[in-house]
C-alpha positions in Angstrom: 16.1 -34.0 43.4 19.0 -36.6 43.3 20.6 -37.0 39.5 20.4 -39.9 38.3 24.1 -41.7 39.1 23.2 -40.5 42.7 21.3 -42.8 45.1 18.2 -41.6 46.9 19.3 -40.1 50.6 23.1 -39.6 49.6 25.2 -36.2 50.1 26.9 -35.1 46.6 30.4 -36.1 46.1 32.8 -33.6 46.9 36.3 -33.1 46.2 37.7 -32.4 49.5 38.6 -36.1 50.9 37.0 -39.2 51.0 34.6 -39.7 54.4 35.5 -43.0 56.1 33.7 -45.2 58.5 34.0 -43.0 61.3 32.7 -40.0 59.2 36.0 -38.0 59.4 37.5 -36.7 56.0 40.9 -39.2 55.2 44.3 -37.7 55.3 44.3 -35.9 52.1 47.3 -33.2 50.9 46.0 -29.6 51.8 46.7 -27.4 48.7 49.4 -25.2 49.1 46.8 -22.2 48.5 44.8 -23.5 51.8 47.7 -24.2 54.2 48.7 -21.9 57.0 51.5 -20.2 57.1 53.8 -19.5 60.0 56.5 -17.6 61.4 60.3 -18.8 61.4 59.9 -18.5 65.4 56.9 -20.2 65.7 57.7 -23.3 64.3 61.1 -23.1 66.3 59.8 -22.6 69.5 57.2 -25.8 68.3 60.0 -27.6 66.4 59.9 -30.7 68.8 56.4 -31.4 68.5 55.8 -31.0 65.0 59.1 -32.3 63.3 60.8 -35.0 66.2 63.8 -32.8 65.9 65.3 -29.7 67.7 65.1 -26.3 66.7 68.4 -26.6 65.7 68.1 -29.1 62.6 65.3 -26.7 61.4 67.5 -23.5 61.6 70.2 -25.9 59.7 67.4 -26.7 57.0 66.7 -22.7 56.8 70.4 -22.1 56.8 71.0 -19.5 53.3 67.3 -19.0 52.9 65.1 -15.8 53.3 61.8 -17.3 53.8 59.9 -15.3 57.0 57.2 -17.7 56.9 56.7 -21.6 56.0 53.5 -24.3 56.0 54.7 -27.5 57.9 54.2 -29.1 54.9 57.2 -27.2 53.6 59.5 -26.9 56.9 59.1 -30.5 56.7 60.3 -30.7 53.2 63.5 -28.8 53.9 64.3 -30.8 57.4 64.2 -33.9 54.8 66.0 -32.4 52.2 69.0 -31.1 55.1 68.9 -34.3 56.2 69.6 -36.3 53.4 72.6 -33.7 52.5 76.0 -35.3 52.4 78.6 -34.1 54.9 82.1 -33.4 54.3 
């Protein structure tokens, strides 16, 4: 039975995206819990693809940290944060 701010027919609300027109979910943030992790190497050997930048700028970005495995969300994070770094 639908509840009463629900229309007749309609799926429940959910918090995982909004649907749009075409019916695929909108670009929403994952949650940190959710995202993949993956191997330094991995996203090296993929760094073109997934970045626009060489392997090298993400090793740069990595440069003094321990981390064995990253999201993209958070490789991406450290490329812009290397990137914006002054240089002497």
């Amino acid at each position: 039975m639908a509840k009463a701010d629900e229309k007749p027919g309609s799926a429940p609300a959910t918090d995982q995206g909004t649907e749009t027109q075409s019916g695929n979910i909108a670009d929403t943030p994952a949650s940190p819990e959710l995202a993949t992790k993956y191997s330094i190497q991995e996203l090296l050997d993929h760094s073109a693809a997934l970045f626009s930048y060489s392997p090298e700028v993400l090793v740069g970005a990595l440069h003094g940290r321990d981390d064995k495995e990253l999201t993209v969300d958070e490789a991406k994070a450290f490329i812009a944060e290397f990137l914006k770094k002054k240089v002497n």
